[in-house]
C-alpha positions as CSV (number, residue, x, y, z in Angstrom):
1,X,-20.5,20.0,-35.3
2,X,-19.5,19.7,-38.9
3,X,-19.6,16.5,-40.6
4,X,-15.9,14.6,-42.4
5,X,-18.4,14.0,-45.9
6,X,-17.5,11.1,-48.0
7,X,-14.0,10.3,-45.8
8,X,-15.5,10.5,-42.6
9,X,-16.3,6.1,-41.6
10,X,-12.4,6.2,-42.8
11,X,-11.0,9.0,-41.4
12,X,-12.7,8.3,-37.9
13,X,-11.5,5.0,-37.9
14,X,-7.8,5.6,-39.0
15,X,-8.3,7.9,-35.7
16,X,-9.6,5.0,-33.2
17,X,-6.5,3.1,-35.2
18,X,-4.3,6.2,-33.8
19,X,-5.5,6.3,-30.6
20,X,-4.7,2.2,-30.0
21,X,-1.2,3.7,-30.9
22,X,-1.2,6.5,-28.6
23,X,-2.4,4.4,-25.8
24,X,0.9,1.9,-26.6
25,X,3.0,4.7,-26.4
26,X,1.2,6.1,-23.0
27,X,1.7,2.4,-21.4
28,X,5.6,2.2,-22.5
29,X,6.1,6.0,-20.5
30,X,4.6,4.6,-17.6
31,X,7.2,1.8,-17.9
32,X,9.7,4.4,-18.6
33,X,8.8,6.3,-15.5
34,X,8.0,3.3,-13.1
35,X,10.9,1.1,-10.9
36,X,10.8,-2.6,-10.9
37,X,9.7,-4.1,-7.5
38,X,13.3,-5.4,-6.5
39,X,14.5,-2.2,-7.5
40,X,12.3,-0.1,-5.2
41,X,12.9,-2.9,-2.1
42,X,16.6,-2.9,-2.3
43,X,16.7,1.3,-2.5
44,X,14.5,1.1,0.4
45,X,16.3,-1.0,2.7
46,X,19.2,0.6,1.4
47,X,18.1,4.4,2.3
48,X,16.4,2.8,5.6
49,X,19.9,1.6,6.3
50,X,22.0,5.0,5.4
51,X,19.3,6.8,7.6
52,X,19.9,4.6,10.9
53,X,23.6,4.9,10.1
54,X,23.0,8.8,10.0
55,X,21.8,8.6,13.2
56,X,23.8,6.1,14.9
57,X,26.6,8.2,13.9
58,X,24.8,11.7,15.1
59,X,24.3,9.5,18.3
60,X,28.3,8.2,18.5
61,X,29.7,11.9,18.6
62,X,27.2,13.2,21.1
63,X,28.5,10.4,23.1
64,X,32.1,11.1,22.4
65,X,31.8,14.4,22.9
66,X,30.1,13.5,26.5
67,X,33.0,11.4,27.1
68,X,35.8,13.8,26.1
69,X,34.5,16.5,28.3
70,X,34.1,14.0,31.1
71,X,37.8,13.6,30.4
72,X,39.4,16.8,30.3
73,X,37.4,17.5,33.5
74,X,39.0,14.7,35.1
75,X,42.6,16.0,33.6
76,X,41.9,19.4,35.0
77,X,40.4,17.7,38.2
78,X,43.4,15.7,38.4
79,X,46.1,18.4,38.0
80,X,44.1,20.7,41.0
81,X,44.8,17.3,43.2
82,X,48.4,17.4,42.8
83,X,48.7,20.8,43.4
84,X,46.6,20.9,46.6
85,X,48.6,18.1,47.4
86,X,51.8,19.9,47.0
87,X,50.2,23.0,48.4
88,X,49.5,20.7,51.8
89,X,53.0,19.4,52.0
90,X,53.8,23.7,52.4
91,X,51.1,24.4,55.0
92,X,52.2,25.4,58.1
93,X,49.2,24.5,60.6
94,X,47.1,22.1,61.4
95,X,44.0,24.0,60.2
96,X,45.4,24.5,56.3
97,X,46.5,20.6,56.9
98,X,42.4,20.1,57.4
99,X,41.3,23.0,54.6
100,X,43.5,21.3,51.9
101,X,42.7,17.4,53.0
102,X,39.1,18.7,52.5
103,X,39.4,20.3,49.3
104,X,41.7,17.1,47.8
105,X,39.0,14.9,49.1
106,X,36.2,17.2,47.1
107,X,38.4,16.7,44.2
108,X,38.7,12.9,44.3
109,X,35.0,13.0,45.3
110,X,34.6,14.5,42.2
111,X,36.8,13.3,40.2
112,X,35.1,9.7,41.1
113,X,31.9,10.7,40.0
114,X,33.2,11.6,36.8
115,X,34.7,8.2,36.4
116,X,31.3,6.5,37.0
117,X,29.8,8.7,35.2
118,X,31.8,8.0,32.1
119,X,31.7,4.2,32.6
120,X,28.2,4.1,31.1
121,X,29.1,6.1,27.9
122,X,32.2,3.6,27.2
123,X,29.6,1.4,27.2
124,X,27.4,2.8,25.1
125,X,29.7,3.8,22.4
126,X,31.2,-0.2,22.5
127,X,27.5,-0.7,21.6
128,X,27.1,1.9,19.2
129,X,30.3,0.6,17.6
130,X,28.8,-2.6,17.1
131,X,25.8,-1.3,15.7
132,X,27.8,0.4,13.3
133,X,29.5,-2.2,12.1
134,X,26.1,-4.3,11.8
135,X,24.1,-1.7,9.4
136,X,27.9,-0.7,7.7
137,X,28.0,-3.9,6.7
138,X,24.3,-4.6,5.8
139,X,24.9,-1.6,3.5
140,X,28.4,-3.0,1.7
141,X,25.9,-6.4,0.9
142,X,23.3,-4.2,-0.5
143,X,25.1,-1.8,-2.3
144,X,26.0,-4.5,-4.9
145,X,23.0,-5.1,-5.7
146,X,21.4,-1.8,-6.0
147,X,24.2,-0.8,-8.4
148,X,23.7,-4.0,-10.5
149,X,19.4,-3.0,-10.5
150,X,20.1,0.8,-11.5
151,X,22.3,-0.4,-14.6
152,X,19.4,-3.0,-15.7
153,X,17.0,-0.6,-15.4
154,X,18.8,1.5,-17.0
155,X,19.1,-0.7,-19.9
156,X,15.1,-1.1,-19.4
157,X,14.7,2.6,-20.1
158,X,17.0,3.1,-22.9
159,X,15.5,0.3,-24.5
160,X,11.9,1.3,-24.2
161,X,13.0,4.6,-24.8
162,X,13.7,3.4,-28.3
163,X,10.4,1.3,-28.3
164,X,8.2,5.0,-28.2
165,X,10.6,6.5,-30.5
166,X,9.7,3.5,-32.9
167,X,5.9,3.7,-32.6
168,X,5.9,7.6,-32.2
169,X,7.1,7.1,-35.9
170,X,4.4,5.0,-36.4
171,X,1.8,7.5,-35.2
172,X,3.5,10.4,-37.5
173,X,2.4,7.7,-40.2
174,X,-0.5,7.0,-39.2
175,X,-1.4,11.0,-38.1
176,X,-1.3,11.9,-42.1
177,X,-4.6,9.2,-42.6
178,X,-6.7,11.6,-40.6
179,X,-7.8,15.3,-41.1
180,X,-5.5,17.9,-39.4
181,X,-8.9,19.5,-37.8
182,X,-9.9,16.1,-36.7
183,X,-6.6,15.4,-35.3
184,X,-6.5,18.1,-33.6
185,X,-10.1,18.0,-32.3
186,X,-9.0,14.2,-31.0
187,X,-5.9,15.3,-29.0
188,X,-7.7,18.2,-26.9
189,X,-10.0,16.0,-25.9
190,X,-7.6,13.3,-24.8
191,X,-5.7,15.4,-23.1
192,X,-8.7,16.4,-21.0
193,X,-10.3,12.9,-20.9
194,X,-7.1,10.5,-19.7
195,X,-5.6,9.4,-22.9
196,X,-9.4,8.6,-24.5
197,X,-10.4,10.7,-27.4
198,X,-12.2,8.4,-29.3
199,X,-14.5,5.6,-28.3
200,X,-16.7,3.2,-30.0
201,X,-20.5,3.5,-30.2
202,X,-22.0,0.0,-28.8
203,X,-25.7,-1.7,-29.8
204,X,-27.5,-2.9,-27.4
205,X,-31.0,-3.8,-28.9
206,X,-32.2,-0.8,-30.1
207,X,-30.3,1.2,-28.0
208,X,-26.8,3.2,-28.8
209,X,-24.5,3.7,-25.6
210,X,-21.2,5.2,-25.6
211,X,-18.2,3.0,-24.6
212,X,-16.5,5.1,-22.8
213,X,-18.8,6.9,-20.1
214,X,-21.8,3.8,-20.7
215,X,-24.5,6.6,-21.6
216,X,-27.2,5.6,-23.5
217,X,-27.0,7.9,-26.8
218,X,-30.0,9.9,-28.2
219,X,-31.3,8.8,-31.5
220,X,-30.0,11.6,-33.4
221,X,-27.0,11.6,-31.8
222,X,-26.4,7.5,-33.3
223,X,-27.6,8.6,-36.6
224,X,-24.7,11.1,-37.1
225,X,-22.4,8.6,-35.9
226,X,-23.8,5.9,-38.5
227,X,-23.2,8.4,-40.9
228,X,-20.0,9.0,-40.0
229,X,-20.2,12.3,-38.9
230,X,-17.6,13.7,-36.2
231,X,-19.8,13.7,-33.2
232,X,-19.2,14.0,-29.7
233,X,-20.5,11.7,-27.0
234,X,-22.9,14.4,-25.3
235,X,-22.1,12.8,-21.6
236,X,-18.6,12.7,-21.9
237,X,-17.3,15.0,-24.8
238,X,-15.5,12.1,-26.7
239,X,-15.5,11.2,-30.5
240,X,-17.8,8.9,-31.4
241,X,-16.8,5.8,-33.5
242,X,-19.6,3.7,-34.7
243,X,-16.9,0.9,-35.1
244,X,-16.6,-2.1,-37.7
C-alpha cells in the first residue's frame, strides 16, 4: 500500500476527524428512521384494536346473515301455515282433515325450532353489539393521541432532517482536508465494515493492537502507521490511525 508522504499524520487524522462526523450523521438516520416508544405503543393498541373490530364485525354479519335466513324461513314457513290452513277449511273428508292437521303441525314444529334456534343469535349479536361499542370507543380515545404523536414526530424528523443536512455540510468541508484516493479508500471500507473505516492504533507496552478488531499488530505493520503511512489493519481491513 502506498504511503500519503509528508501529509500523511494530517491527512489520516483529518480522516478519523471525518469519520467522528460520519458516525453523527449515521446516529441522527437511525433517529430519523426509528418511532418513539409512546409512539410505537399507541399504534399498537390502536392496530390491535382495528383488528378485533375487523373481526367482531366479520363475526356480526355472519350472525346476521344466520338470523335473516332464519327469518325469511319462518316468513315462508309461516305463509305455507295459512294456506294449509285455508286448504283444511276446503277438505272434504276426514282423512285430508288428518293429512293437512299433520302437515300444519310439521310446519309449526318447524317453524318453532327456528324460533329457538334464532333466540341464541339475538343474543349473540346484543353481545357483539356491545363489544362493538367497547373497542369503537377504545379506538375514538386513542385516535387522538396517535394523531397528536405522528405530527410530533413528524416535527422530530423534519427537524433532524435538517440536523444531517447541516453536518453533511460539514463533512463536504471537512472531505476537501483529506486526499480524494484516501477518501475514497476510507468509504469502501466503511461501507463493508459497519460505518468504521478508520480506527486508532493503541499501545499497550510494547505491543500495537488495533482498536477496532483488538488484534495485536505486527511490528512492521506499527512502524508504517508511526510513519503515517495509509495502512490497513491486517485482521480487519480498516485504516490505521496511530492517533495523537
Amino acid at each position: 500500500m502506498g504511503g500519503v508522504n509528508g501529509a500523511g499524520h494530517e491527512a489520516l487524522k483529518a480522516l478519523y476527524g471525518l469519520q467522528e462526523k460520519d458516525l453523527e450523521i449515521d446516529r441522527l438516520q437511525k433517529e430519523v428512521e426509528s418511532l418513539p416508544e409512546e409512539l410505537l405503543a399507541v399504534k399498537a393498541q390502536v392496530e390491535a384494536l382495528e383488528e378485533e373490530l375487523e373481526d367482531l364485525l366479520e363475526r356480526q354479519a355472519e350472525l346476521r346473515k344466520e338470523y335473516n335466513r332464519h327469518s325469511l324461513d319462518i316468513e315462508d314457513l309461516t305463509a305455507k301455515e295459512k294456506q294449509a290452513e285455508a286448504e283444511q277449511r276446503q277438505a272434504q273428508s276426514a282423512r285430508e282433515q288428518t293429512q293437512y292437521e299433520n302437515r300444519i303441525q310439521q310446519i309449526k314444529d318447524r317453524i318453532r325450532e327456528l324460533l329457538e334456534l334464532s333466540t341464541p343469535l339475538m343474543e349473540a349479536m346484543e353481545n357483539l353489539e356491545a363489544e362493538i361499542a367497547r373497542v369503537e370507543g377504545e379506538l375514538s380515545a386513542l385516535r387522538p393521541r396517535l394523531e397528536e404523536l405522528l405530527a410530533a414526530n413528524r416535527e422530530r424528523v423534519e427537524a433532524l432532517k435538517a440536523e444531517v443536512e447541516r453536518r453533511l455540510a460539514e463533512r463536504a468541508a471537512l472531505a476537501q482536508g483529506v486526499p480524494a484516493a484516501v477518501l475514497k479508500e476510507y468509504e469502501a471500507i466503511r461501507r463493508a465494515r459497519k460505518g468504521m473505516g478508520i480506527v486508532r492504533m493503541t499501545r499497550q507496552g510494547q505491543a500495537f493492537r488495533c482498536e477496532g478488531c483488538n488484534v495485536v499488530l505486527p511490528t512492521h505493520v506499527a512502524q508504517k502507521v508511526v510513519q503515517g503511512q495509509l495502512t490497513r489493519c491486517p485482521s480487519c481491513g480498516r485504516l490505521l490511525w496511530k492517533g495523537e
